[in-house]
N, C-alpha and C positions, 0 to 999 in steps of 0.2 A: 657434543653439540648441546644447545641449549632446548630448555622445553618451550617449544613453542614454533619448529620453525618447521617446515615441510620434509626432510629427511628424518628425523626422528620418529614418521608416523601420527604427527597430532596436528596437520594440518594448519597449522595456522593459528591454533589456540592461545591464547595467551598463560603465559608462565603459571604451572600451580602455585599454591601455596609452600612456604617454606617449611620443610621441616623439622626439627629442631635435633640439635648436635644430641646423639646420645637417644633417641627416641624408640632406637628401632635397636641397640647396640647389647643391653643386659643380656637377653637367651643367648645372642651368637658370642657374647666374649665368656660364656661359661661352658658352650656347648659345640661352639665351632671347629670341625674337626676332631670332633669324641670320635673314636671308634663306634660306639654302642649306639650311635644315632648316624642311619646308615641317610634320611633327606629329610626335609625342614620341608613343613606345608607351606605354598605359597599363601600370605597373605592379601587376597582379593576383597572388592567388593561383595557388601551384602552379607546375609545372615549366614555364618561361621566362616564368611571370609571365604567362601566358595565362590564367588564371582556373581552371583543373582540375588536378587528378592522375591522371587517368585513365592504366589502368584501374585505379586502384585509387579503390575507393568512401574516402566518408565523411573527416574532416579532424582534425587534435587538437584542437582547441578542444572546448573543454567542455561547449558548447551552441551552437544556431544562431543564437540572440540574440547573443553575444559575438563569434563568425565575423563576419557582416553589421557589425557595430560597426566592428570590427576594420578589415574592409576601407573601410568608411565614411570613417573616421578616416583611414587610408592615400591614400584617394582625394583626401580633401578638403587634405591636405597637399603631394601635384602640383599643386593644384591653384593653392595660396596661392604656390609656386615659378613654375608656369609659367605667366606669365598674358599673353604675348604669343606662345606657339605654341601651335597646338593640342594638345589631348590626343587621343591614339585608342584609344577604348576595344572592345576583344573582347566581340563578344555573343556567345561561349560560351555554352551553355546554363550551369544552375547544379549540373551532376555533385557538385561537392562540395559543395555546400550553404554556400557561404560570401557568399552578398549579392550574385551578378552581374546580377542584375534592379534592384537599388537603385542599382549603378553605372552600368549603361546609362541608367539613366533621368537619375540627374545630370548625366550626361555629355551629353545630350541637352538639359535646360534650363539648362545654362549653356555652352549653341552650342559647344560640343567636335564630335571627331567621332565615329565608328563602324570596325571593321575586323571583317574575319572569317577566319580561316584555314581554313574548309571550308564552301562553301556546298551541299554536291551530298548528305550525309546528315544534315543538322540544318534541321528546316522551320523551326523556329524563330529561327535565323539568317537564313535569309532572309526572312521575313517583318520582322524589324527591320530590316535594310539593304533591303528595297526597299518599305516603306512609312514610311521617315524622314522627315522636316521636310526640304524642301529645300535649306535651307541649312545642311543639314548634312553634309560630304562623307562619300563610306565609300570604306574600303581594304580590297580584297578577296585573296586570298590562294586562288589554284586554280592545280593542278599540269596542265601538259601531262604527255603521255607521255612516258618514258625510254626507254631502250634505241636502236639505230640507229633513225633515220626514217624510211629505207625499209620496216622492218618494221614501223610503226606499224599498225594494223590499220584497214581499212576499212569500214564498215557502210552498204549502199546508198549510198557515193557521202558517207557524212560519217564523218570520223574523230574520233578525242576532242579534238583540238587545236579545230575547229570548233564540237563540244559543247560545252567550256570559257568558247568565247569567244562564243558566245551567253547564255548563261548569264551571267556577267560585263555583258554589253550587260543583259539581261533586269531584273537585280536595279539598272540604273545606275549601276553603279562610277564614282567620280569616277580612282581608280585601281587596277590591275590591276596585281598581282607575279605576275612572270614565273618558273616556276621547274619541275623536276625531281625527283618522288621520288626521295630516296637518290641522284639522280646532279645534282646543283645544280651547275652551270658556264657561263661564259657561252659555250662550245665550243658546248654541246649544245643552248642556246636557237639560237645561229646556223643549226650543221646543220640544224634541227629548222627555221626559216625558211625556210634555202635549199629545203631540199625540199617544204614548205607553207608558203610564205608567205602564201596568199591570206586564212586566216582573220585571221592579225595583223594584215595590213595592211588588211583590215574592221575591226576594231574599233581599230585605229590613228587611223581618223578618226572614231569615234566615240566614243572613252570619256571620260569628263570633262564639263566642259560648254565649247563651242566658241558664241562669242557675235559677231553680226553686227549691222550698222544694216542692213536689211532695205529700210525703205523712212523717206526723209527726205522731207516737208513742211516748208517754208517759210512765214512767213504776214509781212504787213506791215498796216501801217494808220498813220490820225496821229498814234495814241497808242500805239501798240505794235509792236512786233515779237518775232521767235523764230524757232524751231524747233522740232520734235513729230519725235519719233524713234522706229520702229516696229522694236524690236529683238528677233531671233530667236536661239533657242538650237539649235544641230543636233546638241549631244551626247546624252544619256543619264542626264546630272544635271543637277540644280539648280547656281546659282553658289555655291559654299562661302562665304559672306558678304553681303559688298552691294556691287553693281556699282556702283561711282562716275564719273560723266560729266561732262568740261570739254569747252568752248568756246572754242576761243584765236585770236586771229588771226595772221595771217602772220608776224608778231613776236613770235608767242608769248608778249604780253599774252592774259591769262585775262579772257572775255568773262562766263562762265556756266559755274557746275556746280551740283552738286548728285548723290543717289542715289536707288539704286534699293529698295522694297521688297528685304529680306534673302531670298535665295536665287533672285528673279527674273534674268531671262525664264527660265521653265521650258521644259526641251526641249521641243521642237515646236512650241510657243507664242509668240506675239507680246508682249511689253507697250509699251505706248507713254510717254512721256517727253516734258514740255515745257520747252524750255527757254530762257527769255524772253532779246534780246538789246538792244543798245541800239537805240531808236532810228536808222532811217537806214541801219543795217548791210548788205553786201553780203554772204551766207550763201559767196559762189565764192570760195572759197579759204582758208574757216575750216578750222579743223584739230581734228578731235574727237579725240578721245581717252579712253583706259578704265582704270582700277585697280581691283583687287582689295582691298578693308579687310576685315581678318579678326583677330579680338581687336584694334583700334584700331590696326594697321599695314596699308601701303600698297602692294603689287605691282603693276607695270606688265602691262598686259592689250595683247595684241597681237589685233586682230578678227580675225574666221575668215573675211575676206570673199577671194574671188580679183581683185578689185579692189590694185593696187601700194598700199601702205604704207609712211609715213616710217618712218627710222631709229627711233625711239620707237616703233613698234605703231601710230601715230594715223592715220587718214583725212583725208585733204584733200578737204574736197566741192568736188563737180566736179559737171556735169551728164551722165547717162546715156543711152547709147542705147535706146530705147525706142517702146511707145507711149501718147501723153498724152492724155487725153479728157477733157470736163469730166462 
């Protein structure tokens, strides 16, 4: 569609400005699809491109149909650049009045993600990051305290470093920045450890989403065989994409894969998975294995089980100690 016309969200507005071939194109043709760069900040209005001015009200644009346009256009142009990392878009509220509701929401049906830089006075904010589409990850952004650690303050026995990191667990951060008002270093996130380690290292193992085989069945017969794979989530989010599951043998000939529903196993939930093998097969000593596909690229998934893992992240099934009943 074009910009300007009542389905795209801009009401009516007339066409932004053009933007120029190449403008928006250098980071994403040297960084697009790195491994090592897991989302690309969305580029928003206002100061660092966070979507606001605050505090100062109101924007120069001439109207609110042209603002919305404007950033419409801006959005959908990272968008044409980067189409193998994600985008992470601020759901700032919309202070200046320039379209952050029409961006969240694109951002959202073309599986980008979500970030926030203050979840603790904007209800608004957290209600988008913690009532997202699953497989949608959000990047959350809440300050510990500053100042010595020892003088952090304590209230009944919880101080704000524990505040924070429930809160962060609460709204399911796939990821959690670590940081300092006005004193950002990584001195003071340490100190600030050494002397409270315990809430970090709580939500150290729970933020994100951490994904196990839970429970593995076996099935045979004359005309079939497989596997049925009952896999648990014990983080706090959904899986940013689609969990993708091989079967390889010993030789690491690929027996069986296939995926998962986009954003499944939800934390605390089971889904289950079948996974047919050939004929005859002996399931002791197949070797499962997990990736990550997110905009049509492939990360290697290491399980979150306390069960030993190959070098690659994958499970060699074996049989468990237990108890077996029919």
């Amino acid at each position: 569609m074009t910009a300007g016309t009542a389905t795209d969200g801009t009401r009516g507005a007339p066409a932004p400005p053009a933007i120029a071939p190449g403008a928006q194109s250098a980071p994403a043709d040297a960084l697009n699809g790195q491994p090592l760069v897991e989302f690309v900040d969305t580029f928003m209005y206002g100061f660092w491109g966070e979507g606001h001015t605050w505090p100062y009200t109101n924007n120069p644009f001439p109207d609110y149909p042209s603002a919305e346009a404007t950033w419409v256009r801006m959005f959908e142009t990272q968008l044409e650049h980067w189409t193998r990392t994600p985008l992470a878009t601020n759901t700032q509220p919309d202070f200046s009045r320039v379209g952050n509701s029409e961006l969240v929401d694109r951002t959202i049906r073309s599986h980008n993600w979500l970030r926030t830089d203050t979840i603790f006075i904007e209800n608004e904010q957290i209600e988008a990051i913690a009532n997202r589409p699953p497989w949608i990850a959000a990047v959350v952004e809440a300050p510990l305290a500053g100042g010595a650690p020892e003088a952090v303050a304590v209230a009944e026995g919880v101080s704000l470093t524990d505040q924070v990191a429930t809160h962060v667990i609460d709204v399911g951060a796939s990821y959690w920045s670590l940081w300092n008002v006005h004193e950002i270093s990584a001195a003071n996130l340490s100190r600030h450890y050494a002397h409270l380690p315990e809430p970090i290292d709580r939500i150290a193992r729970r933020v994100g989403y951490r994904v196990r085989p839970s429970m593995i069945w076996s099935y045979s017969s004359a005309t079939e065989a497989g596997l049925i794979l009952g896999l648990a989530n014990d983080g706090v989010a959904g899986v940013p994409g689609v969990l993708r599951l091989e079967v390889a043998g010993p030789d690491g000939r690929s027996l069986a894969a296939g995926g998962l529903d986009p954003g499944y196993p939800l934390p605390g939930k089971v889904r289950q998975a079948r996974l047919p093998l050939p004929r005859g097969t002996d399931w002791q000593g197949l070797r499962l294995k997990a990736e990550l596909e997110v905009k049509g690229l492939r990360y290697p998934v290491r399980w979150a089980c306390r069960q030993a893992l190959n070098d690659d992240g994958s499970l060699t099934l074996r049989p468990t100690a237990g108890v077996h009943s029919d």
